[in-house]
C-alpha positions in Angstrom: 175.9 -40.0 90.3 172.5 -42.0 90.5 171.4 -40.8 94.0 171.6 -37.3 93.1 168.5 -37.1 90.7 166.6 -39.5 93.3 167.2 -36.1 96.2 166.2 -33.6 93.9 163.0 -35.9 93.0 162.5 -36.2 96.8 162.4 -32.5 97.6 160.3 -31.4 94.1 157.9 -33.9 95.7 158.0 -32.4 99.1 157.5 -28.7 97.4 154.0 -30.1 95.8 152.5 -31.7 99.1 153.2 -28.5 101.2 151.4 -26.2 98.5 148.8 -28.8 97.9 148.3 -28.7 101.7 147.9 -24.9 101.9 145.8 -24.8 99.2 143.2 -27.3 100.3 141.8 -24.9 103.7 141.1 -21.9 100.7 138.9 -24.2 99.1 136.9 -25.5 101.9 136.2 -21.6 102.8 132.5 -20.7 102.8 130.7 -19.1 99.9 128.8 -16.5 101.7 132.1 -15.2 103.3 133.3 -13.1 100.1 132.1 -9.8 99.0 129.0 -9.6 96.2 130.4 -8.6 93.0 128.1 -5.5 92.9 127.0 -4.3 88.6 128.5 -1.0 89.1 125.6 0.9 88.8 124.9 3.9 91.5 123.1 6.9 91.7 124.0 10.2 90.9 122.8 13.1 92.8 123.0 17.3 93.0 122.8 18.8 96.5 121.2 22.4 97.1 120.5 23.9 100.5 118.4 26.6 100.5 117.8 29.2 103.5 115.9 31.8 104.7 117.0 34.9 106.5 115.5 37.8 109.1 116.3 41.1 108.3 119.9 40.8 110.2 120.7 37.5 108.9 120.0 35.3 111.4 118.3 31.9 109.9 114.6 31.0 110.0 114.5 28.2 108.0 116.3 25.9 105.8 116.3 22.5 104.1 118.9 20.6 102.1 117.2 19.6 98.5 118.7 16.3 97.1 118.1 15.4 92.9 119.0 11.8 92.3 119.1 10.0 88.9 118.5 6.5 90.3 120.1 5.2 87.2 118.0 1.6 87.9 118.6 1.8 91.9 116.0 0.6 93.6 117.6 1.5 97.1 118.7 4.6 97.9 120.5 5.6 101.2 121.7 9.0 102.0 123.7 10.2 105.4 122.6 13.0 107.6 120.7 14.3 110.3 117.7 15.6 109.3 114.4 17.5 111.6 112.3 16.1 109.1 112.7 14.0 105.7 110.2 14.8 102.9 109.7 12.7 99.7 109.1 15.1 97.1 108.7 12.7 94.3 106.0 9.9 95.2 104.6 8.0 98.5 107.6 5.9 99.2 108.1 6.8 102.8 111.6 7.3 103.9 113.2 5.1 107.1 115.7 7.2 109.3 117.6 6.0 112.2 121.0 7.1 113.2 121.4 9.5 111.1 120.4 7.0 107.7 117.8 7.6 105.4 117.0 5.0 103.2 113.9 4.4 100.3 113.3 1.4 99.3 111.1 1.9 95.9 109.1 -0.6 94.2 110.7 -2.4 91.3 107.9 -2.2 89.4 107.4 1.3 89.6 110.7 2.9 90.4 111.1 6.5 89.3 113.8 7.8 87.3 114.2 10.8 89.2 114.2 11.5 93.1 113.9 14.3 94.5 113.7 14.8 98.5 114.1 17.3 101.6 115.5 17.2 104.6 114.7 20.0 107.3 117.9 21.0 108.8 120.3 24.3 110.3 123.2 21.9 110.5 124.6 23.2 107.0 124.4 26.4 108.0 126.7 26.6 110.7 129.0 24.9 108.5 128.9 27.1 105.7 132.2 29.1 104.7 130.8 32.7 105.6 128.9 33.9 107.8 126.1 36.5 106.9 124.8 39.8 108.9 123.1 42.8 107.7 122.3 46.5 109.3 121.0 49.8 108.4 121.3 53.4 108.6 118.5 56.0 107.4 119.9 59.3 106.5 123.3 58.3 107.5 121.3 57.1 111.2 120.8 53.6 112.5 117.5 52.4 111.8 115.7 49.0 112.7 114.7 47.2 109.4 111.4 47.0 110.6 111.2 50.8 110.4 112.4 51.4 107.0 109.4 50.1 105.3 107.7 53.5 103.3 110.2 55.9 104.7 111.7 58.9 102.8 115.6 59.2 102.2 118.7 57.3 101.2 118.8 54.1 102.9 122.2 52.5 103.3 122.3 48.7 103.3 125.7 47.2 105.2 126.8 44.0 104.7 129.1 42.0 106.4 130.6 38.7 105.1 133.0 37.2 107.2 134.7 33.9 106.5 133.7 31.4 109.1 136.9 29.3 110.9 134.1 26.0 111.3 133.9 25.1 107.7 135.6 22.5 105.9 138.7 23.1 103.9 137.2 22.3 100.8 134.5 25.1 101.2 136.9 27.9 102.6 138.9 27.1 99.7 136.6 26.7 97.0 133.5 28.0 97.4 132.9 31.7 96.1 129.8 34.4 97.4 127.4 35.7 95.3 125.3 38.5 96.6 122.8 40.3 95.0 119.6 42.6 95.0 117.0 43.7 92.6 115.7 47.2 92.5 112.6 48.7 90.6 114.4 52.0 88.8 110.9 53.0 88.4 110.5 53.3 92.7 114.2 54.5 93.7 115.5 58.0 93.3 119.6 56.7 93.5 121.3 53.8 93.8 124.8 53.3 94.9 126.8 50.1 95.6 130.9 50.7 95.4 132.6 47.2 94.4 129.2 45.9 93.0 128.3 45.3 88.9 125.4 47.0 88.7 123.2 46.0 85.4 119.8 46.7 84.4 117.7 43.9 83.3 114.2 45.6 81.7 113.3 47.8 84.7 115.2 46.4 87.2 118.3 47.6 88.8 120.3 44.2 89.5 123.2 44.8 92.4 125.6 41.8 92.2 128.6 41.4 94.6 131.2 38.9 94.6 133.3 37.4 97.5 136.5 35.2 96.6 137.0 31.9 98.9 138.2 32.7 102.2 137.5 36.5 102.0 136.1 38.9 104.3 133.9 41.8 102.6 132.0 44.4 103.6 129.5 45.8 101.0 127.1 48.6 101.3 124.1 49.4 98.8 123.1 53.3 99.3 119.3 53.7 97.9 117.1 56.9 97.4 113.4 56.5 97.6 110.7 58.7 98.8 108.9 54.9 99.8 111.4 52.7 100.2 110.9 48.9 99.9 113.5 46.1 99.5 113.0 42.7 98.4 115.7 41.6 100.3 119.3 39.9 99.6 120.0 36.6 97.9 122.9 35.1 98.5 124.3 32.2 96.4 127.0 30.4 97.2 128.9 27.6 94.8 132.3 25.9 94.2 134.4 27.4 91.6 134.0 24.8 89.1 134.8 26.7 85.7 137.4 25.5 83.3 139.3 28.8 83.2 140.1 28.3 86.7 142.1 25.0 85.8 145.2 27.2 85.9 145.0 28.5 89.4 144.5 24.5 90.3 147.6 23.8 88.6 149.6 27.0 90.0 148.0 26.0 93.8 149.7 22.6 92.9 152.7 23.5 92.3 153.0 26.4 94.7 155.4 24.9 96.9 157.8 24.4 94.1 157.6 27.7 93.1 157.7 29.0 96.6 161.4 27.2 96.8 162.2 28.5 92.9 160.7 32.1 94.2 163.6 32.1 97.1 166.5 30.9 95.4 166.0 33.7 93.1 165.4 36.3 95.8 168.3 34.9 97.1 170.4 35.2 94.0 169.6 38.6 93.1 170.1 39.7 96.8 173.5 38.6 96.4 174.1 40.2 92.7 172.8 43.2 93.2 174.9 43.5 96.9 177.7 42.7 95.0 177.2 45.5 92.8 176.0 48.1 95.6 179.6 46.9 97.2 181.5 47.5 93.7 180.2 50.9 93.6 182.4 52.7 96.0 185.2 50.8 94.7 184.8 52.1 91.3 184.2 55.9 92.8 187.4 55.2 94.7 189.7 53.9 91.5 188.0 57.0 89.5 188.9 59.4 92.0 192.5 57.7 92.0 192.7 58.3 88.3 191.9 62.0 89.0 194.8 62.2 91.3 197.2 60.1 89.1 195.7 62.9 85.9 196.4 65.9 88.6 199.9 64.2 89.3 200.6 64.0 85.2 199.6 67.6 85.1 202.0 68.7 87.6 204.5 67.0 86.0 203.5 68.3 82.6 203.7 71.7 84.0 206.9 71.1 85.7 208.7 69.5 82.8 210.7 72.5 81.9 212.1 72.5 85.5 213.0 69.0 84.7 214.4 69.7 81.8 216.6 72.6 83.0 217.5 70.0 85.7 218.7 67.6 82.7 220.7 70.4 81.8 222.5 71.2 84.9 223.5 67.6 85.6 225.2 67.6 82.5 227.0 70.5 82.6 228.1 68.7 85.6 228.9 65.9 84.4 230.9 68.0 82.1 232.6 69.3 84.9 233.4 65.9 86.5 234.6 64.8 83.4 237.2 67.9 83.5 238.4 67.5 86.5 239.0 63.9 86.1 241.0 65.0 82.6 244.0 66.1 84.2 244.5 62.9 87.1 245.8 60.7 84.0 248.2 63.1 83.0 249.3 63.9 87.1 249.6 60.3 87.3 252.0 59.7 84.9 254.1 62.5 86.2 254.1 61.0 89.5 255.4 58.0 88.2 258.3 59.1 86.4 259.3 61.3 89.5 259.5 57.8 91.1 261.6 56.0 88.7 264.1 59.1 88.5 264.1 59.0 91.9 264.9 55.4 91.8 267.3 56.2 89.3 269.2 58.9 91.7 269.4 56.8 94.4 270.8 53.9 92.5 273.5 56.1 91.6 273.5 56.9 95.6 274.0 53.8 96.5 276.6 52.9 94.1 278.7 55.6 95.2 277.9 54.6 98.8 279.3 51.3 97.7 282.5 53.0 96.3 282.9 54.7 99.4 282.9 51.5 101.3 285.7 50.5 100.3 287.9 53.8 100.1 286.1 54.2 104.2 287.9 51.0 104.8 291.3 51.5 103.8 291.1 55.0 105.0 290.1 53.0 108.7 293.1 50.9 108.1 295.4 53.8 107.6 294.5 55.6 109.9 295.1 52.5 112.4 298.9 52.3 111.1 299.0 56.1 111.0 298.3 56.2 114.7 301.5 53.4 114.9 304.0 55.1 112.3 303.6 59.3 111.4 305.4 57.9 108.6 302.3 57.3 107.0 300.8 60.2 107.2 301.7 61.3 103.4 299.3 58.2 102.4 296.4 59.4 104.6 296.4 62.4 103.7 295.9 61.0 100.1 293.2 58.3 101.1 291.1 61.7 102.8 291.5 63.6 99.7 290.2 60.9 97.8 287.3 60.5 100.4 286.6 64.1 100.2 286.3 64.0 96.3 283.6 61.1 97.3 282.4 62.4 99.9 281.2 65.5 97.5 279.7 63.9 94.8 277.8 61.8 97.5 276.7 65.2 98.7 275.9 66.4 95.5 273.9 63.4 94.6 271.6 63.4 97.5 270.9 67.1 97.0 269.6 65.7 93.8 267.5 62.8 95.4 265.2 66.0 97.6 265.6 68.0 94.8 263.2 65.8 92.9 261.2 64.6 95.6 260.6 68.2 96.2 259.4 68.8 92.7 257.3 65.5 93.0 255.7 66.9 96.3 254.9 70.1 94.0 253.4 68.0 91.4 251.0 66.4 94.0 250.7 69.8 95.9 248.9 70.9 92.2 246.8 68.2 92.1 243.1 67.7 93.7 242.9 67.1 97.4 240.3 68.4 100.1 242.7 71.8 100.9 242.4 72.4 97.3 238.4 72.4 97.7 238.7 74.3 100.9 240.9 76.7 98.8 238.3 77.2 96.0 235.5 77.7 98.7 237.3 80.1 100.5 238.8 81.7 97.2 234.5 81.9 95.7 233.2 83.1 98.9 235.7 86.3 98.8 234.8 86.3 95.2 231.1 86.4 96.0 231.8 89.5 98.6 233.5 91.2 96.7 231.0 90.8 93.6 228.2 91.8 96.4 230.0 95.0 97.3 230.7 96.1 93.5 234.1 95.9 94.3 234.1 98.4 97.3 237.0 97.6 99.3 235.1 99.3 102.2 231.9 97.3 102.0 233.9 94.0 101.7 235.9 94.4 104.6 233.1 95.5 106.9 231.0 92.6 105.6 233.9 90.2 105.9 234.5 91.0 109.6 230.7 91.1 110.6 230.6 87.6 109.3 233.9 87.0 111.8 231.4 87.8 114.9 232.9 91.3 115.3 230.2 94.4 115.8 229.6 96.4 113.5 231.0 99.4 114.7 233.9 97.4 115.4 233.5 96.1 111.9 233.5 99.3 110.0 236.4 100.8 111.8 238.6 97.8 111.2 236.9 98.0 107.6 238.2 101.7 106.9 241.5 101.0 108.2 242.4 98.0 105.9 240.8 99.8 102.6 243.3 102.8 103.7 246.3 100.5 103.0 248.0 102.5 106.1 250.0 99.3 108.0 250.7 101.3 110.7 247.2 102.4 110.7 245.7 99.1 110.8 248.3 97.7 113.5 247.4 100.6 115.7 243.6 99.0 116.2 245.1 95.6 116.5 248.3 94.9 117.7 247.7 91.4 118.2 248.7 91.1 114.4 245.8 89.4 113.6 244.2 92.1 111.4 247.1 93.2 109.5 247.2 89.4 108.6 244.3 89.5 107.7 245.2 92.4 105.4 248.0 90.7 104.0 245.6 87.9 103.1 242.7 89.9 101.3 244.5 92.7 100.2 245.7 90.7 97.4 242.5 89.1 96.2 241.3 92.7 96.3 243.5 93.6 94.3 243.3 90.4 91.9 239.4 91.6 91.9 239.8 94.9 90.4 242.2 93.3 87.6 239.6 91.0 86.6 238.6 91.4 83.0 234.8 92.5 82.2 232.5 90.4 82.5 233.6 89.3 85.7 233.2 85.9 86.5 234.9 83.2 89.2 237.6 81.5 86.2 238.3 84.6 85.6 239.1 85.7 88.9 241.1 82.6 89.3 243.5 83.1 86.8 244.1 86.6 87.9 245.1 84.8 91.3 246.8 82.1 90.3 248.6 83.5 87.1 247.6 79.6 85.3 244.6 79.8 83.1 244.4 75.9 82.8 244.5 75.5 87.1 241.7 78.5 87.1 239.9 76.4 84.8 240.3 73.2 87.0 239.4 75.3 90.2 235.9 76.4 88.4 235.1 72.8 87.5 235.5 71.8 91.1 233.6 74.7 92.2 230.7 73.9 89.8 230.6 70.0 90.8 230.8 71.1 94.5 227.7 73.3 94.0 225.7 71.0 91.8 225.0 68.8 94.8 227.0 65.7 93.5 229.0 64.9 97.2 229.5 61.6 96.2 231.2 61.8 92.7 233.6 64.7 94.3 234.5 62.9 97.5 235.4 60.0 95.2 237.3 62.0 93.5 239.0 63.9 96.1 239.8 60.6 98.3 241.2 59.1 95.1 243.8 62.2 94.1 244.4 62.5 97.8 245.4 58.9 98.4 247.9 59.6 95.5 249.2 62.8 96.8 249.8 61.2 100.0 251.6 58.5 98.7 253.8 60.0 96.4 254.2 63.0 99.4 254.9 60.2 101.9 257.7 58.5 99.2 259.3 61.6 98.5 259.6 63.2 102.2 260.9 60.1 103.5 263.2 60.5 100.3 264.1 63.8 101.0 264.5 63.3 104.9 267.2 60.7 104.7 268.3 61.9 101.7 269.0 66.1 103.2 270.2 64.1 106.6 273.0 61.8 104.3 273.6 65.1 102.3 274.8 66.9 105.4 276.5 64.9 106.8 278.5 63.9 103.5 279.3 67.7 103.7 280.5 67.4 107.0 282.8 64.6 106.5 284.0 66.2 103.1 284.9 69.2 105.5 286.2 67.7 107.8 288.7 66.1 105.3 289.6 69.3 104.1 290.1 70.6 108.1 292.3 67.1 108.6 294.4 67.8 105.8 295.2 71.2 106.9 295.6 70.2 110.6 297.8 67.5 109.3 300.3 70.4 107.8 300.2 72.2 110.9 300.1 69.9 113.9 301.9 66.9 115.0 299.6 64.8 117.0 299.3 62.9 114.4 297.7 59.7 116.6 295.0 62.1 118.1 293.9 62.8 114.2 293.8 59.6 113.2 291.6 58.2 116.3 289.0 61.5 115.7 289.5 60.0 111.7 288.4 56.5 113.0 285.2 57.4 114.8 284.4 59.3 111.4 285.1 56.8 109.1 282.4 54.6 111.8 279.9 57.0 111.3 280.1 57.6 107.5 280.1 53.5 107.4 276.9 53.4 109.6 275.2 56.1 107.5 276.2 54.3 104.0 274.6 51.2 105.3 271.4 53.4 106.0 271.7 54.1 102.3 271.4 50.8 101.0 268.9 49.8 103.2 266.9 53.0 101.9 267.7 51.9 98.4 266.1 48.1 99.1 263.2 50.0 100.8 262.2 51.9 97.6 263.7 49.6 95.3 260.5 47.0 97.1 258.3 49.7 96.9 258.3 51.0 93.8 256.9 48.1 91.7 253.5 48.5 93.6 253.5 51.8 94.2 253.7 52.1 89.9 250.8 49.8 89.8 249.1 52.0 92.1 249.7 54.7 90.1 248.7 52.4 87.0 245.2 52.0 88.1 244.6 55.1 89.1 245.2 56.5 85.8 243.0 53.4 84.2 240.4 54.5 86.5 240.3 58.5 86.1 240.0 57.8 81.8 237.5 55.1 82.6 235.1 57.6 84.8 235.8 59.8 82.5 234.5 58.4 80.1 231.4 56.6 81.5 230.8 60.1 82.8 230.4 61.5 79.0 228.9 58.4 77.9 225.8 59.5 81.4 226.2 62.6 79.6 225.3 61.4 76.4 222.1 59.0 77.1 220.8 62.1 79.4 221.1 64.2 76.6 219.3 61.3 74.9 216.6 60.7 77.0 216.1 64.4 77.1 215.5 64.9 73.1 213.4 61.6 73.5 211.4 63.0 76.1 210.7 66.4 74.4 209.7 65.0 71.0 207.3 62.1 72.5 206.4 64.6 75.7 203.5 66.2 73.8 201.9 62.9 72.6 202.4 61.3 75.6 201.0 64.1 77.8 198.2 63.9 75.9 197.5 60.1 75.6 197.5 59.9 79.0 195.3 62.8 79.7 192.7 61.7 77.5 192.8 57.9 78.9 192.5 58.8 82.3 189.8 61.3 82.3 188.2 58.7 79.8 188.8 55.8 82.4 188.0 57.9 85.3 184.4 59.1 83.2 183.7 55.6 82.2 184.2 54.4 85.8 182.5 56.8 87.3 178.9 56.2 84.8 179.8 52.6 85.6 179.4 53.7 89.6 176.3 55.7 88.7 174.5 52.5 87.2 175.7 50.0 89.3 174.5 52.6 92.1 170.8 52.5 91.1 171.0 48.4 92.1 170.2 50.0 95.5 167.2 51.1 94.2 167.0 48.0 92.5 167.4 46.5 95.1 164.5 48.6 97.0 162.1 48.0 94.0 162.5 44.0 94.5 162.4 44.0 97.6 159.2 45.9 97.4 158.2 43.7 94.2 158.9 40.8 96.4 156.8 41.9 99.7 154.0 42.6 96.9 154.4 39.4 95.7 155.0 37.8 99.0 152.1 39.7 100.2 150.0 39.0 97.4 150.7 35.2 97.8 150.0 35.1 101.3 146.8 37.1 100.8 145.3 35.0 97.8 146.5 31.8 100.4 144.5 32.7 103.6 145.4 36.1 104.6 142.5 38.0 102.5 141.3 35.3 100.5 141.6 31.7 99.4 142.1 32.0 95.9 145.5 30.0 95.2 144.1 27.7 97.0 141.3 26.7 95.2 141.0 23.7 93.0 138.4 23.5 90.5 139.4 19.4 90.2 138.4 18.7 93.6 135.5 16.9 94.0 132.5 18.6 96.2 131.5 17.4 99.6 128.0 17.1 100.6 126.7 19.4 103.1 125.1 16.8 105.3 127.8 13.7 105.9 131.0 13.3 104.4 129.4 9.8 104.1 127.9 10.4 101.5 129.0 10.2 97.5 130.5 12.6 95.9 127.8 15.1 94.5 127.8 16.1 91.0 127.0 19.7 92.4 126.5 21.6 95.0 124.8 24.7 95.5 123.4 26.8 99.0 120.9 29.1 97.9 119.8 32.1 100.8 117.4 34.3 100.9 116.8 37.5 103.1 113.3 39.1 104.7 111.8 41.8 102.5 111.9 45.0 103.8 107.5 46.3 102.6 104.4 47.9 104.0 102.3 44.5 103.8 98.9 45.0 102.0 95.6 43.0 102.5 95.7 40.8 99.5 99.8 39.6 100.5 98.3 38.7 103.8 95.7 37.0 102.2 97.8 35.3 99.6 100.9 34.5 102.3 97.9 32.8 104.3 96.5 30.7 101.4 100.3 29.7 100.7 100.4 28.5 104.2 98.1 26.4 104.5 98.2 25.1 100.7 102.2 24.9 100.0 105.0 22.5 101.0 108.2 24.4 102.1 109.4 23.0 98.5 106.6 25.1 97.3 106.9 28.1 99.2 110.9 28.0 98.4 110.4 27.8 94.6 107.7 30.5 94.7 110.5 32.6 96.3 112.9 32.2 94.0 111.5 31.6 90.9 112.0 35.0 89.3 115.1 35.6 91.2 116.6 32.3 89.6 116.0 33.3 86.1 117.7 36.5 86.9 120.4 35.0 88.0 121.4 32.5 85.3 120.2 35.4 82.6 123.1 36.8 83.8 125.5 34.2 83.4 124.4 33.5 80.1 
């Protein structure tokens, strides 16, 4: 706990030697060895170079003019390589070396203002265009020095052409002024296209502008009958202005916008491609909703068809529903003719039983009979009672086919697939006959073309049945075959002509079949067979067939063993009648009884057959009656769903033709409305191809525009009227507060004595300062007059 503090004090200690150790080498550094604290005063200067030109542009002279406001300096150093360094202010002469001018003024008598020139061509090859000039005489090219006095229009080219050597800062910033002064009073026209032209008193002032990094080509036309020029001035400045404080800020943030600029091309490339793409899919859906409005119109126009459709099916249905009627009813008939034909045969087969018994002791008397003739008084009594038996067992059976025979009627009147062939057959005589107005002749010949026989054939078989001669007709065939024919048709011919007015198929029917209500049945089949419905009238034909077979099959097998058992009853009652009259007249009375035995056998075999026929139908006859049971259930049920189809069609029919008209209507008008709208939709969504078009074009414009303003034509985005200017002669140097390059082209004149005289006398008098002031002394005052 105590040696704790005493390591922390230990290390705290060590911490303040190694700082105290690297601080004591900075102290012991020299004095001299760190920078002078200057007073932040400096000089502040304005740069001008100013040039001469020859008549083409090509440079005779020039010399970069610095202004200084010392500001106090006594030393002034500027950088660049200079012919020749001029003070223009006092004596103080100027040291250069290296490319370093420096004045070192008195202190006692430094000036406020210095002013200097240095002789140089370096600026001008630097300088952001480059200058030439040609001419043409009445439209011919003529030598400058040619021009002076002559007669005509004189057209003055020029030809300013950015040059690739300058610095950024000047291609960018620096803008071309180029102008010319003209005497109206000495010029016949004057003509400059892309120039301001202004008159200043007298004089005709041409002024021409060139934007950074732009290439023009100007040309000054002039009419004179002594034409003189005072040649070109050219002035060329940065773009310093406030106003142009905007295109600084919209050259800063051009690459911002360049990015916002393409996502938004890119956005409305993809919106208005979407909506090119949507236009053939709404012509498409419109053009749908035509087809779906021609589709309602057809159906509109074929409603009544439909609706005499509706009809038909339910007089059909009708018809159906008829023809089912009756199957309940036939049904219910077959069923009872089964029970009282189980009823007979129970009585059958009780009297079988009877007969059992008197078979037996007959057998057993005739046994002893063959023994002892003495008998033969009893057996004669035992066959007499057997006879009575066998009779009634006769009589019985004849009952049993009797009624099977009448139940095979009952399903004979019922509906099966010969009854349908019956009524086809029976309606396609009908129909031939109705064709031929009733002309037997016609029919025939018609009826036996359809056989396949020719028709001369035809029409002599034809006249020989409407004769009604048999002998006649079995003359041409006596094969038979036509006069069976005959016998069939002649009939129906006949049922035909008896038919009441109006003829129609019932009627016809019930003149065949004598029974109004199974005519009536035969035309409801007909008209279900020809509505079209197969499938309601094969279930109704397998259904009544099933049942005819059945109850057919019950009562022939019925009727087969019960005819056999009634024979042969007969035969043994007969043959009991023959024994008891042989037994009165012969006396073989042994040779009876054995033929009596074999009998008895047989009628004992044959009553067994009985009661196995009785357990047969007595087994049968519970599901045959359910059979019958559902059949019945099932013809009132179809029935009646069949009237109930008949009702909701006949529903849906009134519902159809009160709402039809409304509906039909509604759904006109909203799909040629839909189909319209979609269609104007398509039309404008359409024009976003030429939407399209336009911004694309808008954006090659603006593209173009952009690139053209950024170095392609000109520099003008690019400029920045914040940056600060560069001196012509050393980067070096400060910035200057201005810069300006001034240039002046040869005068096109006939020289006169006293401008030699004078041009001498400013030779040998004047400083190039001079001689460049003299020169643009009035021009300057033109210049800024005009900016003012």
């Amino acid at each position: 706990m105590v040696q704790k503090p005493r390591f922390r004090a230990s290390r705290i200690t060590r911490a303040f030697a190694l700082l105290l150790a690297a601080a004591v080498p900075m102290s012991v550094v020299p004095v001299w060895a760190a920078e002078p604290i200057g007073n932040g005063v400096t000089p502040t200067y304005d740069e001008a170079y100013y040039a001469t030109l020859d008549y083409y542009g090509n440079l005779t002279e020039g010399s970069v003019v610095k202004s200084y406001a010392l500001n106090g300096v006594t030393t002034l150093t500027d950088y660049g390589v200079y012919d020749e360094v001029v003070n223009l202010t006092d004596g103080t002469l100027p040291t250069s070396r290296d490319g370093v001018t420096t004045f070192q003024f008195d202190e006692s008598n430094t000036p406020s203002h210095f002013y200097f020139e240095g002789k140089t061509t370096a600026p001008f090859t630097a300088l952001p265009w480059t200058i030439s000039m040609s001419y043409l005489l009445n439209g011919v090219p003529t030598k400058a020095e040619d021009l002076a006095g002559k007669t005509g229009v004189v057209d003055i080219n020029l030809d300013i052409v950015p040059n690739e050597a300058a610095s950024d800062y000047a291609k960018n910033n620096y803008t071309l002024e180029a102008m010319a002064l003209f005497n109206q009073d000495d010029i016949l026209s004057l003509k400059a296209d892309g120039a301001q032209v202004q008159l200043v008193g007298n004089l005709r002032m041409v002024l021409f502008l060139a934007l950074p990094g732009e290439e023009q080509h100007f040309t000054i036309e002039v009419g004179a009958e002594d034409f003189s020029f005072g040649g070109m001035t050219f002035l060329m400045v940065p773009a310093t202005l406030a106003q142009l404080d905007q295109i600084a800020d919209l050259s800063s943030r051009k690459d911002e916008l360049e990015d916002d600029y393409e996502k938004l091309n890119k956005s409305l490339d993809t919106t208005l491609d979407a909506l090119s793409n949507m236009t053939g899919s709404l012509y498409a859906s419109a053009s749908g909703l035509d087809q779906l409005n021609k589709a309602r119109g057809i159906i509109s126009a074929g409603k009544g068809t439909i609706y005499d459709g509706i009809d038909t099916s339910k007089m059909d249905f009708e018809n159906i529903a008829a023809l089912l009627d009756p199957m309940a009813e036939q049904v219910q008939a077959a069923s009872q003719t089964l029970t009282n034909s189980k009823a007979t045969l129970k009585t059958l087969v009780n009297t079988a039983v009877s007969m059992k018994t008197e078979l037996a002791d007959l057998e057993n008397d005739l046994k002893n009979l063959e023994h002892n003739a003495d008998n033969a008084q009893e057996v004669m009594w035992r066959l007499r009672l057997l006879q009575g038996s066998l009779k009634s067992l006769q009589t019985a059976l004849l009952d049993i086919n009797t009624g099977s025979s009448g139940g095979q009627g009952s399903s004979q009147s019922g509906l099966n697939q010969d009854t349908l062939n019956t009524v086809v057959s029976l309606h396609n005589t009908y129909d031939g006959l109705t064709a031929a107005g009733g002309n037997r002749t016609v029919f025939y010949k018609g009826f036996f073309v359809n056989q396949g026989y020719p028709e001369a054939q035809a029409t002599g078989m034809a006249n020989a049945c409407a004769s009604g001669n048999r002998d006649l007709i079995y003359s041409i065939d006596s094969s038979g075959k036509l006069l069976a024919a005959y016998d069939k048709l002649n009939p129906l011919c006949t049922a035909y002509d008896n038919t009441p007015s109006p003829k129609d198929f019932k009627g016809f029917c019930t003149v065949v079949t004598g029974d109004a209500s199974k005519a009536a049945l035969m035309n409801n089949l007909w008209e279900v067979y020809t509505s079209g419905d197969k499938a309601a009238l094969e279930l109704i034909l397998a259904a009544m067939g099933g049942l005819n077979d059945t109850v057919s099959s019950a009562g022939d097998s019925m009727s087969s063993v019960a005819t056999s058992t009634a024979n042969l009853a007969g035969g043994l009652a007969r043959v009991c009648d023959e024994m008891g009259s042989l037994a009165n007249v012969m006396g073989d009375v042994s040779g009876i009884a054995g033929v009596s035995q074999k009998v008895t056998k047989k009628a004992s075999q044959l009553l067994d057959d009985v009661q196995n026929l009785h357990n047969a139908v007595d087994a049968y006859e519970p599901k045959l009656q359910e059979t019958l049971k559902t059949l019945e259930d099932l013809s009132v049920t179809a029935a009646g769903s069949i009237r109930n189809a008949e009702k909701l069609i006949t529903d849906t029919e009134n519902l159809a033709k009160t709402s039809g008209v409304q509906l039909d209507a509604g759904t006109k008008q909203t799909l040629e409305g839909l189909a319209s709208a979609l269609r104007r939709t398509a039309a404008a969504l359409a024009t976003s191809k030429d939407i399209k078009d336009t911004k694309s074009n808008l954006d090659s414009i603006i593209t173009d525009t952009w690139h053209e303003h950024t170095g392609d034509v000109d520099n003008l985005l690019n400029m920045d009227s914040t940056a600060s200017p560069v001196s012509l002669t050393s980067l070096q140097n400060p910035t200057p507060q201005s810069v300006q390059v001034l240039i002046r082209s040869q005068e096109i004149k006939v020289p006169d004595e006293e401008d030699t005289e004078t041009a001498a006398v400013a030779a040998d008098k004047g400083t190039f300062w001079s001689r460049v002031g003299q020169m643009f002394k009035d021009l300057w005052s033109a210049i800024t007059g005009i900016f003012h």
